[in-house]
N, C-alpha and C positions, 0 to 999 in steps of 0.2 A: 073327658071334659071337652065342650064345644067352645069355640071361641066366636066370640060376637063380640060387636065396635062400643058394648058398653062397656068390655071385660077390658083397663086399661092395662094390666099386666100385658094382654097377649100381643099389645104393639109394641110397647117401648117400655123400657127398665132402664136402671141406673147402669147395669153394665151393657148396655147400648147406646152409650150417650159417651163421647169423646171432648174433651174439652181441649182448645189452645193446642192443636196437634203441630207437631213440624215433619210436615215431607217435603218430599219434592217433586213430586206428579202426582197426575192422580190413578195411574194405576197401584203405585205407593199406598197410597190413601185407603183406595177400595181393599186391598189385601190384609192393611190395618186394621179396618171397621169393620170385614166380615170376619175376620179371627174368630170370634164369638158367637157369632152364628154359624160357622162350621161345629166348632165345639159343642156348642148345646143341640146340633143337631136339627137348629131351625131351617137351612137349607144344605145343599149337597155340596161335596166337594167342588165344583166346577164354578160354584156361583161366583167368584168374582172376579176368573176369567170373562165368565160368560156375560160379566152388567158392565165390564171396560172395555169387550170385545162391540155389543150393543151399545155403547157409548160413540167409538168408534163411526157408527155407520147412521146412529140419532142422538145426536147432542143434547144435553136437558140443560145447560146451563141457563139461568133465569136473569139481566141484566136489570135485576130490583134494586131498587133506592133505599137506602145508600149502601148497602151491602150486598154484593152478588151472591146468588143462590143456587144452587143445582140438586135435581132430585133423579139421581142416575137410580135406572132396574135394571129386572132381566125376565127374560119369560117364567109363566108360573112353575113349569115343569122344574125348574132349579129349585123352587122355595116347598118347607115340608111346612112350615108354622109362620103364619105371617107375623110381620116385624118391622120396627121403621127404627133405623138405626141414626142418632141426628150427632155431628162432626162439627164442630168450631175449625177453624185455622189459627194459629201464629199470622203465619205470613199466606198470604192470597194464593193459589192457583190460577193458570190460565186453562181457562174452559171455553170451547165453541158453544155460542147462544145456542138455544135451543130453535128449529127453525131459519136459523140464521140463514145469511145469501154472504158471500167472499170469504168465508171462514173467518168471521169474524168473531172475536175471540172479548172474554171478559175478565175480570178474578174474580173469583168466587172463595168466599170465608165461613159461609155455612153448606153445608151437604146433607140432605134426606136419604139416605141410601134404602130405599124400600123393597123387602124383600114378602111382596105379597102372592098368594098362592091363587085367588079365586079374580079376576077380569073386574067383577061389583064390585068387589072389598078395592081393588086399584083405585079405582075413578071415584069412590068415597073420598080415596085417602086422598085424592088427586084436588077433587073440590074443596076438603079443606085446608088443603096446604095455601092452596091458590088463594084462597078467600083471606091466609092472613100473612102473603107476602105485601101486598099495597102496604101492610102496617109497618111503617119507619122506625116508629118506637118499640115494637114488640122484636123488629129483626136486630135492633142495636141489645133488646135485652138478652134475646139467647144469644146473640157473639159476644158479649160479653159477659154469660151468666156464669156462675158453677155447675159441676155436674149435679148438683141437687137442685140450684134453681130453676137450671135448663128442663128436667125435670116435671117438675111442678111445672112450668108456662106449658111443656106438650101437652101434660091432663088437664090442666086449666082452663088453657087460651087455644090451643089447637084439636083438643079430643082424642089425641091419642091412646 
């Protein structure tokens, strides 16, 4: 079976979807949300050393209004099945902006964790993430959604 960006199965699912998590960093975090993508064998063991290690050295945190965002990877070589894995918070993490200058630092309450395999299939998923973080209402609805309406707004409102 081939996966293409109509097929919404092969990005996101209910058990890729975290709601109201409590950690306390975000290596924490990444080793939480890939659990399941180790398991189903969508990427390799090392992925989520290797998307905190690459976090480490390019920050993705996004200082979007009114809820901070970050959409941490890692090179394709880690990923066997692409996947967008999407994480609410409890309480905030502090993340370096993405780009940032003095390590300047934000909290971030939602997390894209993308475990994509092909360079194209990235920068798709890149353009529409980007296209609906300006959206205030859409970002208050998945930090605050369920795991099933978070859901529904990826296929819906983002294309996942």
């Amino acid at each position: 079976m081939t996966e293409s960006l109509t097929n919404i199965e092969s990005l996101t699912n209910e058990k890729n979807i975290f709601v109201n998590m409590e950690v306390a960093d975000f290596p924490e975090l990444i080793h939480k949300i890939a659990q399941p993508l180790i398991e189903d064998q969508d990427v390799v063991v090392e992925f989520p050393t290797q998307v905190i290690k690459r976090e480490e050295g390019f920050s993705t945190g996004l200082p979007t209004e009114p809820i901070g965002v970050a959409i941490p990877h890692t090179d394709a070589k880690y990923v066997k099945n692409n996947r967008v894995t999407i994480a609410t918070l409890k309480n905030p993490i502090k993340m370096e902006v993405m780009g940032g200058m003095d390590d300047e630092k934000i909290d971030v309450s939602i997390v894209f964790l993308l475990a994509l395999g092909q360079s194209n299939k990235q920068l798709n998923i890149l353009k529409k993430l980007m296209g609906i973080l300006p959206d205030a209402e859409l970002l208050k609805k998945i930090k605050n959604g369920t795991k099933e309406e978070i859901y529904q707004l990826a296929k819906d409102e983002i294309g996942l």
